[in-house]
C-alpha positions as CSV (number, residue, x, y, z in Angstrom):
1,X,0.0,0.0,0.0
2,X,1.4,3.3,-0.9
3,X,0.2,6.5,0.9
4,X,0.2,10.0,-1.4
5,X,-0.1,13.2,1.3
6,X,0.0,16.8,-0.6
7,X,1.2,19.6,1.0
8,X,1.5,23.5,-0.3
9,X,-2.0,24.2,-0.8
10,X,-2.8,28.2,0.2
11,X,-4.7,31.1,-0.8
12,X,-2.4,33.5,-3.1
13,X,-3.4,36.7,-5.3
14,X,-3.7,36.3,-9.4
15,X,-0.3,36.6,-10.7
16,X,1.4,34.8,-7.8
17,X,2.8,31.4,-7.7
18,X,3.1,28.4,-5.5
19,X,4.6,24.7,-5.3
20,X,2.6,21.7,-4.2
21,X,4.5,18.8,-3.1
22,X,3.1,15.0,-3.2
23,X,5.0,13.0,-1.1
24,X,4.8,9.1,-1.8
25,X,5.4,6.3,1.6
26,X,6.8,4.0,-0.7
27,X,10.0,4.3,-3.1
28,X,7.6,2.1,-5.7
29,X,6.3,5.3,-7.0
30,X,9.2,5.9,-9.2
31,X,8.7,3.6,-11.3
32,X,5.2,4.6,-12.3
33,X,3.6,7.5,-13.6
34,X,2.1,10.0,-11.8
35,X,0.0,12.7,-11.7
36,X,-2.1,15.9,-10.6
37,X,-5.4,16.6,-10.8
38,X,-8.1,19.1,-9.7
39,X,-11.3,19.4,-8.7
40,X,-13.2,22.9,-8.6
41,X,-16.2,23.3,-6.6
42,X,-19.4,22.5,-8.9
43,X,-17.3,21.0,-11.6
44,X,-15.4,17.8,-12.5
45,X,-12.1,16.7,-11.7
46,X,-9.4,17.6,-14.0
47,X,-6.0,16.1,-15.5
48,X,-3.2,19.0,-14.7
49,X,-1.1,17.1,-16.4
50,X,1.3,13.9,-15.6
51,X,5.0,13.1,-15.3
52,X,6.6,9.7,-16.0
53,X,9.0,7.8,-14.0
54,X,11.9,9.4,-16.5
55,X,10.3,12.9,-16.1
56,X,8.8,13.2,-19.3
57,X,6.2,15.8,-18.5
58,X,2.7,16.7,-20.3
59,X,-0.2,19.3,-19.2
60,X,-3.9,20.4,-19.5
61,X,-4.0,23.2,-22.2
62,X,-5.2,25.4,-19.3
63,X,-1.5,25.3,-17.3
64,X,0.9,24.7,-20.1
65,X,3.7,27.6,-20.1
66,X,2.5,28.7,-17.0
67,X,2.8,24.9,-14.4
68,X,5.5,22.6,-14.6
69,X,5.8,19.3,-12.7
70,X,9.0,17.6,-11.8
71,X,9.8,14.7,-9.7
72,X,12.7,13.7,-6.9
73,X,12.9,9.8,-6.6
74,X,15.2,10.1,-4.4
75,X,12.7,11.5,-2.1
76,X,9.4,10.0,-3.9
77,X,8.1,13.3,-4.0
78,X,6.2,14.4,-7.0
79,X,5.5,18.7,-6.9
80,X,3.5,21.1,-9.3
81,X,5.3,24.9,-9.4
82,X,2.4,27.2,-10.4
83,X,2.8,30.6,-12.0
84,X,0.9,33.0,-13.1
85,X,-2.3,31.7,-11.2
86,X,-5.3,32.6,-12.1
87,X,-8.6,32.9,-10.4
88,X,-9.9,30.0,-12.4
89,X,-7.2,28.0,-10.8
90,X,-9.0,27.9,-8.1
91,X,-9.5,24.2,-6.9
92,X,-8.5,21.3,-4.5
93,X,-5.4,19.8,-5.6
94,X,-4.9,15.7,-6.3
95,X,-1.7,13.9,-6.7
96,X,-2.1,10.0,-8.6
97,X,-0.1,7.4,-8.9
98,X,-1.5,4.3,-11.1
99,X,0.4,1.7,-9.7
100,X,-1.0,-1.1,-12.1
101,X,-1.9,-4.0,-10.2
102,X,-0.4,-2.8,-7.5
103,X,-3.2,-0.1,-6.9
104,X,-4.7,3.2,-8.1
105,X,-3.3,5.5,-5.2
106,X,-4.9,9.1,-4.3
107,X,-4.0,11.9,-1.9
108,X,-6.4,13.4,0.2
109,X,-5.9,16.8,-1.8
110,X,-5.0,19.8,-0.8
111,X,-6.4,23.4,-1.2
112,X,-5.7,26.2,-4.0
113,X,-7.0,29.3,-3.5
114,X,-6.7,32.4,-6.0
115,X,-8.2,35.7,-5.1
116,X,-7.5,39.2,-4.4
Protein backbone atom coordinates (compact mmCIF):
# COMPACT_ATOMS: atom_id res chain seq x y z
CA UNK A 1 0.00 0.00 0.00
CA UNK A 2 1.38 3.33 -0.90
CA UNK A 3 0.24 6.55 0.93
CA UNK A 4 0.21 9.96 -1.44
CA UNK A 5 -0.05 13.22 1.26
CA UNK A 6 -0.01 16.79 -0.65
CA UNK A 7 1.19 19.59 1.01
CA UNK A 8 1.51 23.54 -0.32
CA UNK A 9 -2.03 24.18 -0.85
CA UNK A 10 -2.83 28.19 0.21
CA UNK A 11 -4.73 31.09 -0.85
CA UNK A 12 -2.40 33.50 -3.07
CA UNK A 13 -3.43 36.75 -5.27
CA UNK A 14 -3.75 36.29 -9.37
CA UNK A 15 -0.32 36.56 -10.70
CA UNK A 16 1.41 34.82 -7.77
CA UNK A 17 2.79 31.36 -7.67
CA UNK A 18 3.11 28.38 -5.51
CA UNK A 19 4.57 24.74 -5.30
CA UNK A 20 2.56 21.71 -4.19
CA UNK A 21 4.49 18.79 -3.07
CA UNK A 22 3.12 15.01 -3.21
CA UNK A 23 4.97 12.96 -1.06
CA UNK A 24 4.82 9.09 -1.76
CA UNK A 25 5.37 6.30 1.60
CA UNK A 26 6.79 4.01 -0.70
CA UNK A 27 10.02 4.26 -3.06
CA UNK A 28 7.62 2.08 -5.67
CA UNK A 29 6.35 5.33 -6.95
CA UNK A 30 9.18 5.94 -9.16
CA UNK A 31 8.68 3.56 -11.27
CA UNK A 32 5.22 4.56 -12.33
CA UNK A 33 3.57 7.53 -13.58
CA UNK A 34 2.14 9.99 -11.81
CA UNK A 35 -0.04 12.67 -11.75
CA UNK A 36 -2.05 15.92 -10.58
CA UNK A 37 -5.37 16.64 -10.77
CA UNK A 38 -8.10 19.15 -9.73
CA UNK A 39 -11.27 19.40 -8.71
CA UNK A 40 -13.21 22.90 -8.61
CA UNK A 41 -16.23 23.30 -6.63
CA UNK A 42 -19.42 22.47 -8.90
CA UNK A 43 -17.31 21.04 -11.57
CA UNK A 44 -15.44 17.79 -12.54
CA UNK A 45 -12.11 16.65 -11.65
CA UNK A 46 -9.41 17.62 -13.98
CA UNK A 47 -6.03 16.09 -15.55
CA UNK A 48 -3.22 18.97 -14.72
CA UNK A 49 -1.06 17.05 -16.44
CA UNK A 50 1.28 13.91 -15.62
CA UNK A 51 5.05 13.13 -15.29
CA UNK A 52 6.55 9.67 -16.04
CA UNK A 53 9.04 7.82 -14.03
CA UNK A 54 11.91 9.39 -16.53
CA UNK A 55 10.33 12.94 -16.14
CA UNK A 56 8.75 13.21 -19.29
CA UNK A 57 6.19 15.83 -18.48
CA UNK A 58 2.72 16.75 -20.34
CA UNK A 59 -0.17 19.29 -19.18
CA UNK A 60 -3.86 20.40 -19.52
CA UNK A 61 -3.99 23.21 -22.21
CA UNK A 62 -5.16 25.41 -19.32
CA UNK A 63 -1.46 25.31 -17.25
CA UNK A 64 0.87 24.73 -20.13
CA UNK A 65 3.68 27.62 -20.07
CA UNK A 66 2.51 28.71 -16.98
CA UNK A 67 2.84 24.86 -14.38
CA UNK A 68 5.47 22.57 -14.61
CA UNK A 69 5.82 19.28 -12.68
CA UNK A 70 9.03 17.58 -11.82
CA UNK A 71 9.81 14.74 -9.69
CA UNK A 72 12.67 13.71 -6.94
CA UNK A 73 12.92 9.77 -6.57
CA UNK A 74 15.21 10.10 -4.36
CA UNK A 75 12.67 11.55 -2.12
CA UNK A 76 9.42 9.98 -3.87
CA UNK A 77 8.13 13.31 -3.98
CA UNK A 78 6.16 14.45 -6.95
CA UNK A 79 5.51 18.75 -6.87
CA UNK A 80 3.47 21.07 -9.27
CA UNK A 81 5.27 24.92 -9.44
CA UNK A 82 2.36 27.16 -10.37
CA UNK A 83 2.80 30.57 -12.01
CA UNK A 84 0.90 33.01 -13.10
CA UNK A 85 -2.28 31.69 -11.23
CA UNK A 86 -5.29 32.61 -12.08
CA UNK A 87 -8.59 32.91 -10.45
CA UNK A 88 -9.85 29.96 -12.40
CA UNK A 89 -7.16 27.97 -10.79
CA UNK A 90 -9.00 27.91 -8.09
CA UNK A 91 -9.46 24.25 -6.88
CA UNK A 92 -8.54 21.26 -4.55
CA UNK A 93 -5.36 19.78 -5.64
CA UNK A 94 -4.93 15.72 -6.31
CA UNK A 95 -1.66 13.94 -6.73
CA UNK A 96 -2.13 10.01 -8.60
CA UNK A 97 -0.10 7.36 -8.88
CA UNK A 98 -1.54 4.29 -11.12
CA UNK A 99 0.38 1.65 -9.67
CA UNK A 100 -1.03 -1.09 -12.15
CA UNK A 101 -1.92 -4.01 -10.18
CA UNK A 102 -0.41 -2.84 -7.49
CA UNK A 103 -3.22 -0.07 -6.95
CA UNK A 104 -4.67 3.20 -8.12
CA UNK A 105 -3.32 5.52 -5.21
CA UNK A 106 -4.86 9.07 -4.31
CA UNK A 107 -3.98 11.88 -1.90
CA UNK A 108 -6.36 13.38 0.24
CA UNK A 109 -5.95 16.82 -1.82
CA UNK A 110 -4.96 19.80 -0.80
CA UNK A 111 -6.41 23.40 -1.19
CA UNK A 112 -5.74 26.15 -3.95
CA UNK A 113 -7.02 29.28 -3.55
CA UNK A 114 -6.70 32.37 -5.98
CA UNK A 115 -8.23 35.73 -5.07
CA UNK A 116 -7.53 39.22 -4.36
Amino acid sequence: QVQLVESGGDLVQPGGSLRLSCAASGAIVRFYVMKWYRQAPGKQRELVGTISSSGSTNYADSVKGRFTIFRDNAKNTMYLQMDSLKVEDTAVYYCNCPAGMLGDFWGQGTQVTVSS
